[in-house]
C-alpha positions in Angstrom: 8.0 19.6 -16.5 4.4 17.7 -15.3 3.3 18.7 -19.1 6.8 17.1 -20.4 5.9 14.0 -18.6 2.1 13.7 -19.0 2.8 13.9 -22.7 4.9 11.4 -23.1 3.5 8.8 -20.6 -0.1 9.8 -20.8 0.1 10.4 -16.7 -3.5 12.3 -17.4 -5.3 9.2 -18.3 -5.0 6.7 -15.9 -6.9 4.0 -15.2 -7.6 5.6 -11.6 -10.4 7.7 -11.4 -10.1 11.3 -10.4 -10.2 12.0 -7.2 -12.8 15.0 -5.3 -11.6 17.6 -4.0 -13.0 17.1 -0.7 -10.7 14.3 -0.2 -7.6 15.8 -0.6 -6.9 16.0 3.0 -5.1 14.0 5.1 -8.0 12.2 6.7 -8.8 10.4 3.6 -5.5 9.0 3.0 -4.4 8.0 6.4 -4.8 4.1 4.6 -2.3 5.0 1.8 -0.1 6.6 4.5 -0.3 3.1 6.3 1.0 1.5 2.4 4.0 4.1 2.6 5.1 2.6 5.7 4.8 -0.6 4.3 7.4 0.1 1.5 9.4 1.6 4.1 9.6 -1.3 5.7 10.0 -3.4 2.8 13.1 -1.4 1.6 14.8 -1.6 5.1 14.0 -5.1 5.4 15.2 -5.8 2.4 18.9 -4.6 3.9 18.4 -6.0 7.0 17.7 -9.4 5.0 21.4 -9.5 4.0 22.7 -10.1 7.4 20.5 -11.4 9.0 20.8 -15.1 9.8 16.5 -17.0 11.0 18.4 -19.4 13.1 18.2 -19.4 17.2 22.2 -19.6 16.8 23.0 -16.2 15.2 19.5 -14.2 15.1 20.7 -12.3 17.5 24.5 -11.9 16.5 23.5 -11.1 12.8 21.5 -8.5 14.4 23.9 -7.2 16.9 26.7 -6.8 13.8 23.6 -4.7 11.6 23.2 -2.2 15.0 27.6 -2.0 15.9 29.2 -2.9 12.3 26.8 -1.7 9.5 26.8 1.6 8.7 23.7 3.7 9.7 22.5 -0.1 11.3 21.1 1.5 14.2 19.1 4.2 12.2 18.6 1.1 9.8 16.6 -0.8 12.4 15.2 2.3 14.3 13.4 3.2 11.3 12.5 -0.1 10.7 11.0 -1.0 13.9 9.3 2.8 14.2 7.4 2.4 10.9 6.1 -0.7 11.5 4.5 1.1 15.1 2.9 4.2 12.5 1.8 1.4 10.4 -0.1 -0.2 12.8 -1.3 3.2 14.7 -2.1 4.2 11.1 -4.3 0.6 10.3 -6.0 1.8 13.2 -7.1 5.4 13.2 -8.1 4.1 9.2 -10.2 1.8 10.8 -12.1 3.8 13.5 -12.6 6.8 10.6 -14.2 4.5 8.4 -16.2 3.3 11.6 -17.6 6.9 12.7 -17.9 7.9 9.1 -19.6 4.9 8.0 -18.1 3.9 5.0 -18.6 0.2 5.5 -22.6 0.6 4.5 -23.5 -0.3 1.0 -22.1 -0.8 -1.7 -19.2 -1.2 0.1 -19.1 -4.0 2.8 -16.9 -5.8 0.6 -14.1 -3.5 1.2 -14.5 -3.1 4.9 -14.2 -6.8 5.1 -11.0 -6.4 3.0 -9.9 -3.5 4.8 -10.4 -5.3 8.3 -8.3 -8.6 6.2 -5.7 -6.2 6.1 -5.8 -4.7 9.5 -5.2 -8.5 10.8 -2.2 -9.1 8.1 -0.6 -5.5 9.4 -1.2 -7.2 13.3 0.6 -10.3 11.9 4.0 -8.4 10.7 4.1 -6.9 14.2 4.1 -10.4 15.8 6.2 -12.5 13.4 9.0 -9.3 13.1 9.0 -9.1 16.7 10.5 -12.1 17.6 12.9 -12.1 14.6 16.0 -9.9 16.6 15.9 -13.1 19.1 16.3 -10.6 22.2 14.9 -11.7 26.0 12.3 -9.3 25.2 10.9 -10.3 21.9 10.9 -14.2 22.7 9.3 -14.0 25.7 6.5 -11.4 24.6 6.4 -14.2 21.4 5.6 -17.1 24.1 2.8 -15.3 25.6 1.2 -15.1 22.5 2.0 -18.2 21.3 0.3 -19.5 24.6 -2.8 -17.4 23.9 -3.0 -19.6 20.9 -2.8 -22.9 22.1 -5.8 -22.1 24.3 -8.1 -21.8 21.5 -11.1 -24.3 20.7 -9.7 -27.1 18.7 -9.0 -27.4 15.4 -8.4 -23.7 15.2 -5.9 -23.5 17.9 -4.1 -27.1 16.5 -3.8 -25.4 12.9 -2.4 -21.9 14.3 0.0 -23.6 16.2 1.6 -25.5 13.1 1.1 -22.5 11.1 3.0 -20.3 13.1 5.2 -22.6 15.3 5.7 -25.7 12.8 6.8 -28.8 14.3 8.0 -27.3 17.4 11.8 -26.5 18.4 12.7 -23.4 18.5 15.0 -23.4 14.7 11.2 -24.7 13.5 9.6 -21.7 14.8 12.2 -18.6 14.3 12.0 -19.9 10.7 8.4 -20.4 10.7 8.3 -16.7 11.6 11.0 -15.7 9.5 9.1 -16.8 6.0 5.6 -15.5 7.3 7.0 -12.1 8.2 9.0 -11.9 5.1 7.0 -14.1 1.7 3.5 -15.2 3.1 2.2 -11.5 5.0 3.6 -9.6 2.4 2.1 -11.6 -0.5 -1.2 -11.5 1.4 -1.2 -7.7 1.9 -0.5 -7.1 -1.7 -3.0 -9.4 -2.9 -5.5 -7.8 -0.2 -4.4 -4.2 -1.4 -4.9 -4.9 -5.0 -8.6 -6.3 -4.6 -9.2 -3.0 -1.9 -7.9 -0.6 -5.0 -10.0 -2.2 -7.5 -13.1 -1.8 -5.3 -12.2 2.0 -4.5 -11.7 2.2 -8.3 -15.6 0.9 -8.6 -17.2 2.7 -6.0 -14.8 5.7 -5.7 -14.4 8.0 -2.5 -17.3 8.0 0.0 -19.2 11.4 0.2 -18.8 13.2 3.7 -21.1 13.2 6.2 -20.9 16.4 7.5 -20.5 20.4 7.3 -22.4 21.6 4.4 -23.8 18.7 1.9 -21.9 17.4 -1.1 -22.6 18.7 -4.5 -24.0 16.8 -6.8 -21.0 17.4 -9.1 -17.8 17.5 -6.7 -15.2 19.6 -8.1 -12.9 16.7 -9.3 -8.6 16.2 -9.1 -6.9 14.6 -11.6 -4.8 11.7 -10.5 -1.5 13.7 -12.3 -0.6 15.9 -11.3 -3.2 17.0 -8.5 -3.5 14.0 -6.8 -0.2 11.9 -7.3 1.7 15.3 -6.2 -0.4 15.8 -2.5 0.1 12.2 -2.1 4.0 12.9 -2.7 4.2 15.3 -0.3 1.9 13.7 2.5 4.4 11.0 1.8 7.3 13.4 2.2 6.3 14.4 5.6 5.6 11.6 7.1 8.8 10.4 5.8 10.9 13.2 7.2 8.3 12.4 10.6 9.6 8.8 10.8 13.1 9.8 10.1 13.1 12.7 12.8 11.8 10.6 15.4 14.2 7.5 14.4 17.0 9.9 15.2 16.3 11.2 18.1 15.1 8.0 19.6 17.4 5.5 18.5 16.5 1.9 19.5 18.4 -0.2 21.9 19.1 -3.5 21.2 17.6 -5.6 24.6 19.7 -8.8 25.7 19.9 -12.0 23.8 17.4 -14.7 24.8 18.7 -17.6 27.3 16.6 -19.4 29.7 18.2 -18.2 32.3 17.9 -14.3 31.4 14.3 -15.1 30.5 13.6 -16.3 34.2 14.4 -12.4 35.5 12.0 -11.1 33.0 8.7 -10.2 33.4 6.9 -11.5 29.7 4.9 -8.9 28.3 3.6 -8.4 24.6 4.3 -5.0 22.8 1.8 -2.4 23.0 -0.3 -3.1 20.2 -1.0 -6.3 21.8 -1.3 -5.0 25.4 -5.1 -3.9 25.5 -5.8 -8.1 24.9 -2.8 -9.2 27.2 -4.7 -7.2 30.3 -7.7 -8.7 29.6 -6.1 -11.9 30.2 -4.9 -10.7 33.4 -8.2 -10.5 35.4 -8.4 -12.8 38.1 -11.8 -14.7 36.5 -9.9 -15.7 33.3 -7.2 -17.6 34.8 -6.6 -21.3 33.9 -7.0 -22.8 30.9 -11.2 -22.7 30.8 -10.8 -19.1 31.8 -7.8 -18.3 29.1 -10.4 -19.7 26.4 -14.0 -17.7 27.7 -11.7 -14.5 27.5 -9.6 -15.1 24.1 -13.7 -15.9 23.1 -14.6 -12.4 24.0 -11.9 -10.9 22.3 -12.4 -13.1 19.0 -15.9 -12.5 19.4 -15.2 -8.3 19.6 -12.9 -9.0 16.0 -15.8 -10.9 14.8 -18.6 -8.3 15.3 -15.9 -5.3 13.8 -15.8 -7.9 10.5 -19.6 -8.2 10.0 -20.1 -4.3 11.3 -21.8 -4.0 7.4 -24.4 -6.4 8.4 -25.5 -5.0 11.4 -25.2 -0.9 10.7 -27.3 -1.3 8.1 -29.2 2.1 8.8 -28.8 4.7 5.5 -27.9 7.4 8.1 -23.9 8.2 7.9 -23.9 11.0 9.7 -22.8 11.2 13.1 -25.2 13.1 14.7 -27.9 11.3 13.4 -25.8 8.2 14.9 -26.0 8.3 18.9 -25.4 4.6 19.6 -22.9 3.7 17.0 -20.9 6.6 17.5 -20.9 6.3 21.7 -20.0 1.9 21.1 -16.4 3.1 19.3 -15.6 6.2 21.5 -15.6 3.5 24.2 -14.2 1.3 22.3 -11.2 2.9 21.7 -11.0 4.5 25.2 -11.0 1.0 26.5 -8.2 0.0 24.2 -6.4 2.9 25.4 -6.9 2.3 29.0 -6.3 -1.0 29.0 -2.8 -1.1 26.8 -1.5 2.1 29.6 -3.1 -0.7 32.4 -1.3 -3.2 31.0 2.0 -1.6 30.4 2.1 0.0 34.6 0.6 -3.8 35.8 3.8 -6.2 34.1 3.0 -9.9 35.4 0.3 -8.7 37.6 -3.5 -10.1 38.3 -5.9 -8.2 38.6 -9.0 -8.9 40.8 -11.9 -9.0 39.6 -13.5 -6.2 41.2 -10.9 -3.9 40.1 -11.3 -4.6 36.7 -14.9 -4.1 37.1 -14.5 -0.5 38.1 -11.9 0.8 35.6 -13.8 -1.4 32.6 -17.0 -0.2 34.1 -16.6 3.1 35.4 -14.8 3.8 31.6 -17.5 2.7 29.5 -19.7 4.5 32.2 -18.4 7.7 31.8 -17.8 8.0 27.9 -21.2 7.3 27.6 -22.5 10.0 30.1 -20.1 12.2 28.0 -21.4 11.3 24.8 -25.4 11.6 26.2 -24.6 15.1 27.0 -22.4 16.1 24.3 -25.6 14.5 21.8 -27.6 16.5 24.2 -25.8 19.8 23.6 -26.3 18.9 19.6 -29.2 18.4 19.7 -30.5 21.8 21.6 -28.0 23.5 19.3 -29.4 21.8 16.4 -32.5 24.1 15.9 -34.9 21.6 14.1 -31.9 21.1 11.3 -31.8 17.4 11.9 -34.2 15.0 11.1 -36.0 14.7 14.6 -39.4 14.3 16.0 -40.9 18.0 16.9 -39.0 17.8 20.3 -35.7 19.9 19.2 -33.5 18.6 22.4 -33.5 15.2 24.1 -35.7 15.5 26.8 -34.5 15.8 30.2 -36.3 12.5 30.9 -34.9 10.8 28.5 -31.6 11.9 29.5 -31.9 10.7 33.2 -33.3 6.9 32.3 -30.3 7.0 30.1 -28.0 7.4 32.9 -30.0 5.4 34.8 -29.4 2.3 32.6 -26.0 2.8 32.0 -25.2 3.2 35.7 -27.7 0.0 36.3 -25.5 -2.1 33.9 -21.9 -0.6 35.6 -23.3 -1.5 38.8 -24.8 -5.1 37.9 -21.4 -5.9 35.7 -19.3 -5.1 39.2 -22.0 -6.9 41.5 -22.0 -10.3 39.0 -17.8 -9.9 38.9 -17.1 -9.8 42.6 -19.9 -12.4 43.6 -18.2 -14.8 41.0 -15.1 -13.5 42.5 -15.9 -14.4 45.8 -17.6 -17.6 45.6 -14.6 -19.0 43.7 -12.4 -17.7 46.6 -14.6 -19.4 49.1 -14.8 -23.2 46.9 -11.2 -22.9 46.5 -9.6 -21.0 49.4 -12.4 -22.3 52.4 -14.9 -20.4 54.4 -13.7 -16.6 55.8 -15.5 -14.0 57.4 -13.3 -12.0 54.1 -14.4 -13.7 51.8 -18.5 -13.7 53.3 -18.4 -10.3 53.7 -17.5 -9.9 50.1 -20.2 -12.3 49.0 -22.8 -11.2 50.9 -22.1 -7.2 50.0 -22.2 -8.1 46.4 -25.8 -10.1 46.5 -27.1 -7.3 48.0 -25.7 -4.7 45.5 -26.6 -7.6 42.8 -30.3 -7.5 44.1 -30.5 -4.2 44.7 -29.3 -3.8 40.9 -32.0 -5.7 39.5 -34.9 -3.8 42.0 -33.3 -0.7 40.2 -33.9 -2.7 37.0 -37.4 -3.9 37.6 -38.5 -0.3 38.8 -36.6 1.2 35.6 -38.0 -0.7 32.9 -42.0 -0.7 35.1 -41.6 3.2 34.9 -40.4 2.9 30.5 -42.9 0.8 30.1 -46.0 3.1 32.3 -45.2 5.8 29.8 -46.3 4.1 26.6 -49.0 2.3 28.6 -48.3 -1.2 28.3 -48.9 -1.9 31.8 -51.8 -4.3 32.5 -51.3 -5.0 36.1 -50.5 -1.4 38.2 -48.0 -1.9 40.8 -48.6 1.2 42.9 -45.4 0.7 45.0 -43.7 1.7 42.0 -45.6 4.6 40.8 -44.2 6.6 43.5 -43.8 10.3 42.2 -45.3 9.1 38.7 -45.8 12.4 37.2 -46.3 10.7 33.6 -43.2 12.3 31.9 
């Protein structure tokens, strides 16, 4: 039957390249997964579209008749609802696997850019759809964010606002929402998609960075039927996955939005948007000057994952070879995780600054002392197969002022939050022998932090010999190693 049709549509030449075999595993197509889930939800939204009504009026009542009048409406919306979540857990793990496998280095920065275009599009259908049912739930998650825009530097925040919002009123914004989530997103993803499929069609699949070496001829797929029939069936599954699940978890329409049932609710943004949302939280970022230094940080954490091409410029994609880059996204995503499971336990709640500290500290702190020894076991494993100086392990020096600077930093991060903490408390609250004590406590942790500092980087520096003026006080147990 695939010879029947290959004849007469000429299915065997294509103009998509063939594909290696190496890549037909589900690793590799965890982005094309991520599209499936798109036309998912562009079939059920398209359903959905003929009831539902964008006005603040009867959002919610067209809705309400889809989930108790329409047939399968429940299972309708489930589905709907559960495939945009895989999409956006899908934009994700796409993301970090292109990160640790380094497919953003040349020639193709251009499509991480694109790739990180569409990641911010796939964000953007989470938080126009969300508000779309009108529920207690989603308009009051929708204000947060909405309020996390408007404290943005001007003109960015000014043109968001009108972009998003309109003139204001809340008929101006449900439709605003309504024809972003359902004409200008989607028009942006496909044109996004299209220029990402002509650039894979250029460049083709990235080469693997581990196990044994590529060949210099890879055993190649044809796109029909090879290729078109594994994506089929990947398809299949996660099909049958996200129909499974929608069954036996069938969504629950919250109540409608009033201002009076949004009073007895505790505002929170959906989990995708959580990890930010606790962020927001801690005590140093609240007011208006402090809502803008830490939507900065964010912004600034979006920008740096953008231009990740021009800063990991290195030729080395594998990740053995890539210590630093590899232990910056392990805490990356460990932080995303602990913060969105903070956030969701913590509705409503501030979080002191010290606090904060610790679990953002002490988690960066100990994924990198995981990932120092698990590159240490690696390396002793490695047996001079990887291109290091003679020294087949890390030394057990190096090792130990690694630790020491990461703890140094923990330490100095919590020292700088609690005195700023503190101080604050004292300008704004008055003198107390609390608030003293937890000033004075954190000097003296800061200082001692930056002796630890000083006596760290005089010991780095005696080994290489760039000292000029001794400081014997400091040599004390200098062994020279």
């Amino acid at each position: 039957m695939a010879g029947w049709f290959d004849s007469r549509f000429g299915l065997s030449y294509p103009l998509l390249r063939p594909v290696p075999r190496y890549a037909l595993s589900p690793f590799y197509w965890l982005g094309a997964l991520a599209v499936v889930a798109f036309v998912i939800q562009g079939v059920t939204g398209a359903i959905m579209m003929l009831y539902y009504v964008p006005s603040p009026t009867q959002a919610y009542s067209s809705t309400q008749y889809v989930f108790q009048s329409v047939y399968n409406g429940r299972f309708l919306e489930t589905i709907h609802l559960y495939t945009a979540y895989a999409m956006i857990m899908l934009a994700f793990m796409h993301m970090m696997r292109g990160y640790f496998v380094s497919v953003h280095k040349k020639p193709r920065e251009a499509m991480w850019i694109i790739g990180m275009l569409m990641g911010f599009v796939t964000l953007g259908f989470g938080f126009t759809g969300y508000l779309l049912p009108w529920t207690v739930v989603s308009k009051s998650a929708t204000d947060v964010g909405i309020g996390m825009v408007t404290a943005l530097p001007q003109p960015i925040s000014s043109l968001l606002t009108f972009l998003i919002v309109g003139n204001g009123g809340n008929s101006a914004e449900l439709l605003r929402f309504f024809d972003l989530h359902v004409m200008l997103l989607p028009a942006a993803l496909l044109i996004l998609l299209v220029a990402k499929m002509y650039m894979l069609e250029a460049h083709g699949v990235a080469d693997p960075t581990s196990g044994s070496p590529a060949e210099p001829k890879p055993k190649l797929s044809p796109i029909f039927p090879d290729v078109t029939m594994y994506l089929f069936e990947l398809s299949l599954l996660f099909g049958a996955g996200m129909l499974l699940i929608s069954a036996l978890f069938p969504l629950n329409l919250p109540p409608q939005y009033t201002p009076a049932a949004a009073s007895q609710f505790i505002p929170q943004p959906d989990w995708y948007f959580l990890w930010v949302y606790q962020v927001l939280k801690i005590k140093i970022f609240e007011g208006s000057t402090g809502l803008a230094m830490a939507l900065t940080v964010v912004s600034a954490i979006f920008v740096l994952l953008i231009i990740l091409p021009f800063i990991d410029r290195g030729k080395n994609r594998e990740i053995s070879k890539r210590p630093v880059y590899t232990t910056l996204g392990v805490i990356f995503v460990t932080e995303v995780v602990v913060l969105s499971y903070w956030g969701l336990v913590t509705p409503g709640m501030i979080i002191p600054v010290e606090q904060a500290a610790l679990v953002v500290g002490g988690t960066a702190l100990l994924m990198a002392v995981g990932s120092a020894l698990v590159y240490r076991l690696m390396y002793s494993r490695a047996k001079g197969r990887l291109a290091l100086a003679p020294a087949k392990s890390i030394p057990s020096s190096e090792l130990r002022n690694g630790l020491a600077f990461t703890g140094l930093v923990a330490l100095g991060a919590f020292s700088v939050g609690t005195l700023v903490n503190g101080s604050a408390g004292l300008l704004m609250g008055g003198l107390s022998v609390a608030g003293l004590e937890v000033v004075s406590v954190s000097a003296v942790l800061l200082g001692l932090d930056l002796l630890g500092s000083v006596f760290l980087i005089y010991r780095l520096d005696l080994r290489t010999g760039n000292i000029k003026r001794r400081v014997r006080v400091l040599e004390a147990g200098w062994r020279g190693n």
